[in-house]
C-alpha positions as CSV (number, residue, x, y, z in Angstrom):
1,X,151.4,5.4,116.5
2,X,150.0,9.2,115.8
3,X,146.3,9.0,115.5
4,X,145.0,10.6,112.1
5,X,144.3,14.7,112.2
6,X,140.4,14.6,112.7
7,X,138.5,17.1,109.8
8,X,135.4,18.6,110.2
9,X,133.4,19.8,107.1
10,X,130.8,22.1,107.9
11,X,128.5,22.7,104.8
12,X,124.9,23.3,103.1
13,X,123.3,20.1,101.6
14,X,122.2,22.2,98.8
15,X,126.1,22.1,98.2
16,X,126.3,18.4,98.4
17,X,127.8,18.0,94.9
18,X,130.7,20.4,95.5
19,X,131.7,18.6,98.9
20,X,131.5,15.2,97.4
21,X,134.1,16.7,94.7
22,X,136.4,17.9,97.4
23,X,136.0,14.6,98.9
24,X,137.5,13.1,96.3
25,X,140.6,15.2,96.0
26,X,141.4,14.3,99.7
27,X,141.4,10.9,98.9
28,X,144.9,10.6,99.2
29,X,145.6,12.5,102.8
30,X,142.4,9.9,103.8
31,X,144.0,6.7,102.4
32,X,147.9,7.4,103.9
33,X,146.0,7.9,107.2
34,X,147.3,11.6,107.6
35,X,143.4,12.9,108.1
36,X,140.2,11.4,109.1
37,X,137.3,13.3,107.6
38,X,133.9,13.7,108.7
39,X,130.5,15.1,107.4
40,X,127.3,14.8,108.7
41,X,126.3,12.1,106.2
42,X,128.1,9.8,108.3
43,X,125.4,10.0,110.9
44,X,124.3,6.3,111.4
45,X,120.6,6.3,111.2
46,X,118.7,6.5,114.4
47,X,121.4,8.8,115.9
48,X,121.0,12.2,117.9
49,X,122.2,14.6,114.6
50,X,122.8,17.3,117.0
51,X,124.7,15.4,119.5
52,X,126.9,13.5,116.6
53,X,128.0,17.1,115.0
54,X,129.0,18.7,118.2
55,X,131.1,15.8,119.3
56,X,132.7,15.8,115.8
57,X,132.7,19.4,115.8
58,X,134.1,19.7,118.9
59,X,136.7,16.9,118.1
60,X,138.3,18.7,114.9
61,X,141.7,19.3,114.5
62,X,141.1,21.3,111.1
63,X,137.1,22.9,110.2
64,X,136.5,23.2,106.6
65,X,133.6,26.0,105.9
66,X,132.1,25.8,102.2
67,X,131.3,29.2,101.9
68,X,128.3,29.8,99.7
69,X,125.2,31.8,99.1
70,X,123.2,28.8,100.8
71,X,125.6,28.4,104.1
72,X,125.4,32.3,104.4
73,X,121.3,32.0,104.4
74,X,121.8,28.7,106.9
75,X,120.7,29.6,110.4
76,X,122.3,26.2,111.4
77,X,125.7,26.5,109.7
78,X,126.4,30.1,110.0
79,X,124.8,30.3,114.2
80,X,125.8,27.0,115.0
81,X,128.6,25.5,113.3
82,X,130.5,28.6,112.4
83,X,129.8,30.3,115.8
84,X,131.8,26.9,117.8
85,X,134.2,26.9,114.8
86,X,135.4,30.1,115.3
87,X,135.8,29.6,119.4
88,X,137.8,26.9,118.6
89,X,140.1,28.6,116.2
90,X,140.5,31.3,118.9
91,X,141.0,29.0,121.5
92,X,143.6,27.6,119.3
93,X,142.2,24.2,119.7
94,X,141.5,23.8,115.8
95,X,142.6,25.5,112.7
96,X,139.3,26.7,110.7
97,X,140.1,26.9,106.7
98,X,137.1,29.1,104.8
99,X,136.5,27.3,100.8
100,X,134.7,29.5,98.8
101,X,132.4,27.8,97.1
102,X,130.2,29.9,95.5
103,X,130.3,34.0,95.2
104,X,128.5,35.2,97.9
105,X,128.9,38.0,100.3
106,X,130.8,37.0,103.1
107,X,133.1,39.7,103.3
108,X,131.7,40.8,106.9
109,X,131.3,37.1,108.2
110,X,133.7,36.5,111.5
111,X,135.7,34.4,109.2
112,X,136.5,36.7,107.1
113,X,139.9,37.8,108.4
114,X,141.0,34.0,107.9
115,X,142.6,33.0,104.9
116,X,140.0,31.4,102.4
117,X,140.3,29.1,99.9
118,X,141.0,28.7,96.5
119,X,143.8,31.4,95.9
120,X,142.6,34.8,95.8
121,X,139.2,33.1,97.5
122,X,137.9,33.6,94.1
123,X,134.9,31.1,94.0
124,X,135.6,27.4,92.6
125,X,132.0,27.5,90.7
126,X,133.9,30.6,88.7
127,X,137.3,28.6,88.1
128,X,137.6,27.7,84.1
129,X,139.4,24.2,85.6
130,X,137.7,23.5,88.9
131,X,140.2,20.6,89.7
132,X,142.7,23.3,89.5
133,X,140.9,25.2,92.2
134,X,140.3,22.1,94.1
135,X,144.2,21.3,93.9
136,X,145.0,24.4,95.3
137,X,142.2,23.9,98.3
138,X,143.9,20.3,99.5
139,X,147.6,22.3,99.3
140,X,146.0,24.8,102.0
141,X,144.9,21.6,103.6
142,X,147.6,19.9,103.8
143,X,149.7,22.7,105.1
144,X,147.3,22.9,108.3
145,X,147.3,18.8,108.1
146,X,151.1,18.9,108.0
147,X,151.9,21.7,111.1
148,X,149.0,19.9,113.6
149,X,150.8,16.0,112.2
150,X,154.4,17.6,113.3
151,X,152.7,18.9,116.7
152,X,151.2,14.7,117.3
153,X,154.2,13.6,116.4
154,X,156.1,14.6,119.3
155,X,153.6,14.5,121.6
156,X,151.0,11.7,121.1
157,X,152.7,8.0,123.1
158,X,149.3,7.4,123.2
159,X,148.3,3.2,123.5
160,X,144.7,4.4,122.8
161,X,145.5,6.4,119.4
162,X,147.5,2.8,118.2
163,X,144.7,0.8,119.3
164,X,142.4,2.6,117.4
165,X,144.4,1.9,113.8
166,X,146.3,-0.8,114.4
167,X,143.2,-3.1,112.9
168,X,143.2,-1.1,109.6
169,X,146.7,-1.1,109.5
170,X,146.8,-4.8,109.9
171,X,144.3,-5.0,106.9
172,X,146.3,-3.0,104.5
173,X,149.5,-4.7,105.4
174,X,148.3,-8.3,105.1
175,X,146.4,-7.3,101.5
176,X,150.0,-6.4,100.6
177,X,148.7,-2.7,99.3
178,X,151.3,-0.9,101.9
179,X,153.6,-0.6,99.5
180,X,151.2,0.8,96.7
181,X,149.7,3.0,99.2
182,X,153.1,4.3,100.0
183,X,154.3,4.9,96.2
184,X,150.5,7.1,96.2
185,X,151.3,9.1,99.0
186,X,155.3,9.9,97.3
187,X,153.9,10.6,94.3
188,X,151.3,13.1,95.7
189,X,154.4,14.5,98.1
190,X,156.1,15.4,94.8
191,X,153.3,16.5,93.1
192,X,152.7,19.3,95.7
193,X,156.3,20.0,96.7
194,X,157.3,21.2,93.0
195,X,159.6,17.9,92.5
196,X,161.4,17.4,96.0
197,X,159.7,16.1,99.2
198,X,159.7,19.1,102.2
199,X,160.9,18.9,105.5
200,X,157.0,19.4,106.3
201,X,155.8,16.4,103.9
202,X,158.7,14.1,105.0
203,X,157.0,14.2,108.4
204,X,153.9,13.0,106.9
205,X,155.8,10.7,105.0
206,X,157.2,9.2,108.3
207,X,153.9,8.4,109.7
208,X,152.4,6.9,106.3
209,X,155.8,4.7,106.5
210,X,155.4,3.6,110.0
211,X,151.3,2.9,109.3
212,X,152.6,0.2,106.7
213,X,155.3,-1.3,108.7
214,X,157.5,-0.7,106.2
215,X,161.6,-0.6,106.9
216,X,163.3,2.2,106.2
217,X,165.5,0.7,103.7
218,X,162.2,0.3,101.8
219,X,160.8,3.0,102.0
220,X,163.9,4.6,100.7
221,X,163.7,2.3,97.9
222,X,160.3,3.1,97.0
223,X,160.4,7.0,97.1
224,X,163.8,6.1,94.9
225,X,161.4,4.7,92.4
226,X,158.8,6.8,92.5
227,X,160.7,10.6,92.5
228,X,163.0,9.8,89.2
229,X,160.9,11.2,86.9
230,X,160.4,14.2,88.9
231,X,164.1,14.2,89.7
232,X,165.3,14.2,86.3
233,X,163.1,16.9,84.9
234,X,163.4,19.2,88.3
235,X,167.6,18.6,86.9
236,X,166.3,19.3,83.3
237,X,164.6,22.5,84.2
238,X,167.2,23.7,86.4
239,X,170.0,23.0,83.7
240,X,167.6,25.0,80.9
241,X,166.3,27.9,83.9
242,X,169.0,28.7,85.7
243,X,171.7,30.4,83.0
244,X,168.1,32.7,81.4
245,X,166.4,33.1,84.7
246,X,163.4,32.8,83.4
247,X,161.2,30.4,80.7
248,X,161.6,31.8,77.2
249,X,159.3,29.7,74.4
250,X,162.7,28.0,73.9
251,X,163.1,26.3,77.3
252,X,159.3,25.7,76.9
253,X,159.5,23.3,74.0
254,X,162.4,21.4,75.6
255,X,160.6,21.2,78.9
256,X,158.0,20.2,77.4
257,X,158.9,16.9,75.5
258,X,161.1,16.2,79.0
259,X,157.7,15.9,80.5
260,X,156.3,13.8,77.7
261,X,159.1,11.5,77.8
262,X,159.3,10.9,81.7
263,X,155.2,10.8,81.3
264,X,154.6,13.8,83.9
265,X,151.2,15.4,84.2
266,X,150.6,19.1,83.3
267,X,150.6,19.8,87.0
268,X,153.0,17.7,88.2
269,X,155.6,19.7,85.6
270,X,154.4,23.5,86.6
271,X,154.7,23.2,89.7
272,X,158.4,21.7,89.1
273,X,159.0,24.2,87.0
274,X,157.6,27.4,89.3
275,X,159.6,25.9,92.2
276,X,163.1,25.9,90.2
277,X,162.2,29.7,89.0
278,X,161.5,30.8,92.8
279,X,165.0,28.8,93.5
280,X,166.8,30.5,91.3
281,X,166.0,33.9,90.9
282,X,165.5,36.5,93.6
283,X,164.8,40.0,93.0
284,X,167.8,41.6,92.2
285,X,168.6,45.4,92.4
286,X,171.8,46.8,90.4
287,X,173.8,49.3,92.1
288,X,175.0,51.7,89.5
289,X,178.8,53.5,89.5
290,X,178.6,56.5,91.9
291,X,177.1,59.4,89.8
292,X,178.6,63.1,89.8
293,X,175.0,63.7,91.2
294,X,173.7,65.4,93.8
295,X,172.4,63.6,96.7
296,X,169.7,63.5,99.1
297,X,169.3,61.3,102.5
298,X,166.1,59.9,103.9
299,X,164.9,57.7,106.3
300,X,163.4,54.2,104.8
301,X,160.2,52.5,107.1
302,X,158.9,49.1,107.5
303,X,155.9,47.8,109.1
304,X,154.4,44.9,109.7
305,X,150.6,43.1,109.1
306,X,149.2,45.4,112.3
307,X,151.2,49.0,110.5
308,X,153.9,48.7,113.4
309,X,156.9,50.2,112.8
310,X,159.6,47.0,112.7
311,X,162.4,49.3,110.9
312,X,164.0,52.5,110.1
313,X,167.0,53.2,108.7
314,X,168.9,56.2,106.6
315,X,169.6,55.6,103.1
316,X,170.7,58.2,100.2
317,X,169.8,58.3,96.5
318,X,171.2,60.4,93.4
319,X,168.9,62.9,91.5
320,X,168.7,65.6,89.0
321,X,166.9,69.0,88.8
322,X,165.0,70.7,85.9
323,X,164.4,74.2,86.7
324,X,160.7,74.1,85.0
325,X,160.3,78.0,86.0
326,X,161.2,80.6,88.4
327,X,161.1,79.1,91.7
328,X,159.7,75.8,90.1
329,X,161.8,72.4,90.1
330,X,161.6,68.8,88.9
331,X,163.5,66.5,90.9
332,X,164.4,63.2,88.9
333,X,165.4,60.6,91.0
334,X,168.1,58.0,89.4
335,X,166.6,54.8,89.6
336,X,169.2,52.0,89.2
337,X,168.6,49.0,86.8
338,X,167.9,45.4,88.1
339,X,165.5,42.3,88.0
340,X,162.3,42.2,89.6
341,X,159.4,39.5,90.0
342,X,155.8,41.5,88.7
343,X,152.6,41.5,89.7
344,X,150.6,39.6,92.9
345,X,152.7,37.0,94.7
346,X,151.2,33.7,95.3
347,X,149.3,34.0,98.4
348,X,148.7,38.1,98.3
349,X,145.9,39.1,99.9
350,X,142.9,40.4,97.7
351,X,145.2,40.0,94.6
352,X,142.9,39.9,91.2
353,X,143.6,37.9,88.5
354,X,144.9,40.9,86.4
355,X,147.6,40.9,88.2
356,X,148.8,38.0,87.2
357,X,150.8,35.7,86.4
358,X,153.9,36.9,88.4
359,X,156.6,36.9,86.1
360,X,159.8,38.1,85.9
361,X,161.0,41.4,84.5
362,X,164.6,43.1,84.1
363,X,164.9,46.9,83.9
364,X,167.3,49.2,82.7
365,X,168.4,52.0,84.4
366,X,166.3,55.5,84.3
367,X,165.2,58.7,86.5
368,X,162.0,58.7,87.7
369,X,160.1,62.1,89.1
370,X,160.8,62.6,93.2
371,X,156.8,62.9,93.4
372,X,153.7,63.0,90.8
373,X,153.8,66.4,89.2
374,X,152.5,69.0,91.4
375,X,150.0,71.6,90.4
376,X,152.8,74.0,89.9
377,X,155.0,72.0,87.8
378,X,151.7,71.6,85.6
379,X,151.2,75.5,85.3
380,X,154.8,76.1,84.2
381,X,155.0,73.7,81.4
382,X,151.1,74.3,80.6
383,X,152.2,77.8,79.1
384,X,154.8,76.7,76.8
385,X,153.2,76.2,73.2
386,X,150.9,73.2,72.1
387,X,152.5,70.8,70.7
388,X,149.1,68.1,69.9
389,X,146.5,69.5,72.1
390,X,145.7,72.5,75.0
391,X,146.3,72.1,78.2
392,X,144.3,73.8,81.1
393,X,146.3,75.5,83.0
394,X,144.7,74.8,86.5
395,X,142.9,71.6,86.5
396,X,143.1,70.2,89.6
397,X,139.7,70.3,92.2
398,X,141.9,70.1,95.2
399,X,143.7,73.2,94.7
400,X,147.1,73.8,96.1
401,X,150.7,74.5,94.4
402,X,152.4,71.6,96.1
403,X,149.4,69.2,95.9
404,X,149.9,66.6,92.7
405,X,147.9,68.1,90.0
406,X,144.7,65.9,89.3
407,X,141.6,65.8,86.6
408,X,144.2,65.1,83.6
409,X,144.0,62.5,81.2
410,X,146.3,60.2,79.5
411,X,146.2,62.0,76.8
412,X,147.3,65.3,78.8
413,X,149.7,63.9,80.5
414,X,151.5,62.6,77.1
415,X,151.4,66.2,75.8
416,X,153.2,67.7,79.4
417,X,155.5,64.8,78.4
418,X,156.5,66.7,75.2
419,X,155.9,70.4,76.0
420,X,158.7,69.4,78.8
421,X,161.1,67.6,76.3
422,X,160.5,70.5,73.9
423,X,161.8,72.9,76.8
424,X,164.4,71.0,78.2
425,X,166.2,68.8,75.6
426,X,165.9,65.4,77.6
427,X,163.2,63.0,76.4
428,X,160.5,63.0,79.1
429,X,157.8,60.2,78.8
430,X,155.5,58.4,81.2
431,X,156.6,55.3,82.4
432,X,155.8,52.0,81.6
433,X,154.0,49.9,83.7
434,X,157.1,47.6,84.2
435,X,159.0,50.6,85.2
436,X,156.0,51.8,88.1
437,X,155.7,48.8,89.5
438,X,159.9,48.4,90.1
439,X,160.3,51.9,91.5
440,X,157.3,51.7,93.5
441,X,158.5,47.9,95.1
442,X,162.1,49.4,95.1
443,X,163.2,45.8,96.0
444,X,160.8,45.0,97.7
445,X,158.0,41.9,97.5
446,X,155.5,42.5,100.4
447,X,151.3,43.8,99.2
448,X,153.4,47.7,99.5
449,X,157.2,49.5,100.0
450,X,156.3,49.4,103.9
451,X,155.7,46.1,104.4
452,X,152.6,43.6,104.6
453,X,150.4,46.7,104.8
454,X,150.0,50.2,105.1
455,X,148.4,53.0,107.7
456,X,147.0,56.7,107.1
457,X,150.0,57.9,109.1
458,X,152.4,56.6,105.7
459,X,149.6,56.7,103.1
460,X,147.1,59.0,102.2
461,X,144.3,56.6,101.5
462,X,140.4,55.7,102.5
463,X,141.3,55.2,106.1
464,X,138.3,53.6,107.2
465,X,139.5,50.3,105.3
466,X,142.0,48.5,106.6
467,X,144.1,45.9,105.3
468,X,146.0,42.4,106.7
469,X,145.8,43.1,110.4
470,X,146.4,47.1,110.6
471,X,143.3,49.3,112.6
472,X,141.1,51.6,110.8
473,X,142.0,55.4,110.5
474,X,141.9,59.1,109.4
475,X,140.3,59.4,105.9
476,X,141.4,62.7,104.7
477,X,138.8,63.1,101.6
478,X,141.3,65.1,99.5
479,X,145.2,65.3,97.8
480,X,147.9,66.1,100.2
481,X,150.9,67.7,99.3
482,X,153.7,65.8,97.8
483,X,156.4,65.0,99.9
484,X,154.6,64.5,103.4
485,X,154.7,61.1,103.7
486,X,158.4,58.9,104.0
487,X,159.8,57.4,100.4
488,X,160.0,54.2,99.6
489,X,164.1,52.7,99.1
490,X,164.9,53.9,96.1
491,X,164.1,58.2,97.5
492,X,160.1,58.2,95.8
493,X,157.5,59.8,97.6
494,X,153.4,58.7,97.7
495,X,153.9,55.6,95.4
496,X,150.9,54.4,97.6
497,X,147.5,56.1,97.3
498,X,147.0,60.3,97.2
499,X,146.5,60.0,93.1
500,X,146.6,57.5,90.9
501,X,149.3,57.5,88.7
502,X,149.1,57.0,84.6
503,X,151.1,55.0,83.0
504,X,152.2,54.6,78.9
505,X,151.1,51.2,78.3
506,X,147.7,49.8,77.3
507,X,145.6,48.0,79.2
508,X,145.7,43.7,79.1
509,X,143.5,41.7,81.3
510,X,146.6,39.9,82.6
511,X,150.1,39.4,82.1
512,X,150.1,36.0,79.8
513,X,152.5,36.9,77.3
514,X,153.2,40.9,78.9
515,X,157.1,41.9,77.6
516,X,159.9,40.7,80.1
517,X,162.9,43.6,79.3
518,X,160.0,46.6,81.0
519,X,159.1,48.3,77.6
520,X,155.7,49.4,77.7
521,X,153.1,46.7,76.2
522,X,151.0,48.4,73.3
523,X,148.4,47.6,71.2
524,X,145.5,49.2,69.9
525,X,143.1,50.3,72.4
526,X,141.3,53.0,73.9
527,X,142.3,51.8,77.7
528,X,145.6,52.9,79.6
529,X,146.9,51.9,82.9
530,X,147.1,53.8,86.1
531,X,148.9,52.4,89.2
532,X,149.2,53.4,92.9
533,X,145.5,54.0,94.2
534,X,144.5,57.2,95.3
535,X,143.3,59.5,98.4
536,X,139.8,58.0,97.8
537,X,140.5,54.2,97.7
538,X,140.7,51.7,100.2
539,X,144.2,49.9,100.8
540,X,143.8,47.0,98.6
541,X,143.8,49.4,95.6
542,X,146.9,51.1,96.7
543,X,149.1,47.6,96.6
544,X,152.1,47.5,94.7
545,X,150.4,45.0,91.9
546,X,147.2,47.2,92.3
547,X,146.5,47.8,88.1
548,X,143.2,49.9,87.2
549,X,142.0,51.0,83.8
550,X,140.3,53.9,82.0
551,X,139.8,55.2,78.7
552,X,142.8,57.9,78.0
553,X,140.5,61.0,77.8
554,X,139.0,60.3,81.6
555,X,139.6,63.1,83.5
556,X,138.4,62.6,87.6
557,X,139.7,64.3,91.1
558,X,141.9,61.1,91.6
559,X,143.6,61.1,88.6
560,X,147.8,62.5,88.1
561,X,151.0,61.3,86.8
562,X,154.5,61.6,87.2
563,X,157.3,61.6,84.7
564,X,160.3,59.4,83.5
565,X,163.2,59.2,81.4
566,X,165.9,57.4,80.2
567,X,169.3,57.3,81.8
568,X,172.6,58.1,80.3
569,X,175.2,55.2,80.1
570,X,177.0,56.3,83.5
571,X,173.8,55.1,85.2
């Protein structure tokens, strides 16, 4: 029989409240027998404290650290506990989890390159629903439960490990509660699997079955029982999803008296209903008719989380030019229409709330600028008449023709947009924040274009951040002409840091209710959007979901824009 995974919790008394919580939504890996949690207020009285905590701690399968001010300022959990933790992760004899509890400043800690606890590690004291942050803690848990449970299950014959449950076992068996406890642990399977039991959960399931003697045919019988409800609304939503793609306020209604009537929690029927979405719909890129375009070839990189190069190939995209004056071009890059998932993906590193919730967008086809409009292209157009306001002719601090021109506003930017429609004929606009963020992924779904991360040699950004696993580098202090860096798949260059890059819409704290057909999301404000990052930010802020704000007469050294419009009907 596979002994339990053993769980160490290393923690400040002062956050005694917040572990007994957490306690509590582990009940159900404790009960099924899948972990075996400890604490130090398990030490029996008259024991050797130090002595009990490092044979615990030395035990552990899985080390939970409740991150707060008060652990921080603890010489005993932050010297002691975290300092043997952390050899034991290395060693690869335990996997530590960080839970932040509470904001403190533990970006430097040695944990720190871990993968903390609620999503987003944003603290659980600052969660509006703190079960909701707790759920999401035991569903990190479990995953580390569920990996070192498949590893003792093919290698523990161990008469010792049986010996040591076969008593409780007995106990559970005889009160007749195995079957109960098995129904628990099915239900909870379903509840975190979005409906269906995983490959990874079935193996848990396997050891909870043989822990209560129960047959096969039984146990079959059971989880028959117990997953119809969740079968027949995971069939309901899939039936209602699938032909859309997507949950209009429609589907919601329905959906939502399915899960009154088969008496499903909230919970239970969002996470049924985000794991039919990610089943059915996958980000989808258009390819257009051939255009009588011109071409241009280029070679497309990816990286991985260290910024090593895992691919290159060539690819070619169609584009337009807009002679803007002698010796002056705009290259507009034909951007093909398609369906793209926005914002942070569950799971993104260092992903703020404003980026979310994910949800899916569809885009029509348009032509996007080759780069952010250049210091030149700003001079040419600059001289043509005012149509709302005047433009300064050379703005930019960094000064250089083929550098991206920088210290404009959203409001100057909208007026280039209509001294160049004025010359030109075509309807030039900025784009909407939809629109950015599906050029700049160009298919993609990683943090950026490249892959999990990024490096100064493809991005000009604050190289002396890094992000994932990639090493420090070159921080350049200034713009950088256009064009130096590789584009991204769909032929755009510098979609990642060198300026940041306005867009049309206004700003919105999040995307609960943002448009799903990529129009750009107005309402009255005095805030705009900018996307990208710039030459002056660290990597995080140069993600693809990155969103920043400022009032549309902010002018600053990190500031540009490029230019969009719509495509004709051959697109």
């Amino acid at each position: 029989m596979v002994r339990a995974v053993n769980v160490f919790v290393s923690y400040s008394h002062e956050d005694e409240p917040l572990r007994v919580e957490l306690g509590k939504h582990l009940s159900s890996l404790r009960r099924s027998r899948a972990i075996a949690e400890w604490h130090d207020r398990k030490i029996d009285a008259g024991a050797d404290w130090a002595k009990e905590i490092d044979r615990n701690l030395k035990s552990a399968d899985v080390i939970l650290l409740l991150i707060s001010p008060a652990f921080i300022h603890s010489d005993y959990c932050s010297s002691v506990e975290l300092t043997q933790a952390m050899e034991q992760h290395e060693a690869g004899t335990a996997c530590v989890i960080p839970i932040i509890l509470r904001a403190c400043d533990w970006e430097d800690e040695p944990f720190a390159k871990l993968q903390a606890y609620p999503k987003n590690a944003k603290p659980v004291t600052t969660w509006e629903n703190r079960d909701e942050a707790f759920l999401d803690i035991v569903r990190g848990v479990k995953g580390a439960v569920q990996r070192i449970a498949e590893r003792l299950l093919e290698s523990s014959t161990s008469e010792e490990v049986g010996r040591e449950t076969d008593a409780i076992v007995q106990e559970i068996v005889e009160s007749g509660q195995g079957e109960n406890q098995y129904r628990e642990e099915v239900w909870f399977v379903l509840s975190q699997d979005g409906g269906e039991i995983s490959p990874e959960s079935r193996i848990l399931l396997e050891i909870s079955r043989k822990s209560f003697q129960l047959s096969e045919d039984r146990a079959k019988a059971l989880e028959a029982e117990v997953i119809r409800p969740f079968q027949e609304f995971r069939e309901a939503a899939i039936a209602l999803i699938k032909p859309q793609g997507s949950v209009t306020s429609r589907i919601q209604s329905l959906l939502d008296r399915a899960q009154q009537r088969l008496n499903l929690s909230d919970v239970d029927a969002v996470a049924i209903i985000e794991n039919v979405l990610a089943s059915v719909s996958e980000p989808v890129i258009v390819v257009p008719p051939k255009p009588s375009l011109p071409t241009f070839s280029f070679e497309v990189i990816t990286v991985n989380d260290r910024g090593q190069e895992i691919d290159r190939h060539q690819s070619q995209v169609s584009y337009r030019r807009e002679e803007l004056a002698k010796g002056v071009f705009l290259d507009m890059v034909a951007i093909p229409g398609g369906t793209f998932w926005m914002g942070a993906g569950e799971g993104e590193l260092e992903a703020k709330d404003s980026e979310k919730p994910q949800h899916q967008v569809t885009i029509e086809p348009f032509f996007m600028g080759k780069y952010a409009v250049t210091q030149a292209q700003w001079k040419a157009i600059a001289q043509f008449p005012k149509i709302n306001r005047d433009l300064e002719p050379d703005p930019s601090k960094f000064k250089g023709n083929n550098r991206p021109v920088e210290r404009v506003s959203w409001e100057d930017a909208i007026e280039f947009c209509e001294r160049l429609t004025q010359k030109t004929g075509e309807r030039y606009r900025l784009p909407s924040e939809a629109e950015w963020e599906y050029a700049c992924r160009a298919g993609t779904t990683t943090a950026f274009h490249f892959g999990e991360t990024i490096t100064p040699e493809l991005v000009n950004y604050n190289g002396k951040y890094t992000y994932a696993n990639a090493a420090k580098g070159k921080y350049r202090e200034t713009t950088i002409e256009v064009g130096s860096f590789p584009p991204n798949a769909f032929g755009l260059y510098e979609m990642h840091g060198n300026v940041w890059e306005w867009c049309a819409d206004a700003w919105h704290d999040s995307y609960v209710n943002a448009p799903t057909d990529g129009h750009v999301w107005e309402v009255e404000s005095d805030y705009r959007v900018l996307r990208g990052g710039s030459w002056f930010n660290n990597p995080r802020l140069c993600r693809s979901a990155t969103r920043l704000n400022a009032v549309a007469g902010a002018r600053t050294y990190h500031f540009g824009f490029r230019v969009v419009c719509s495509a004709p009907r051959t697109l």
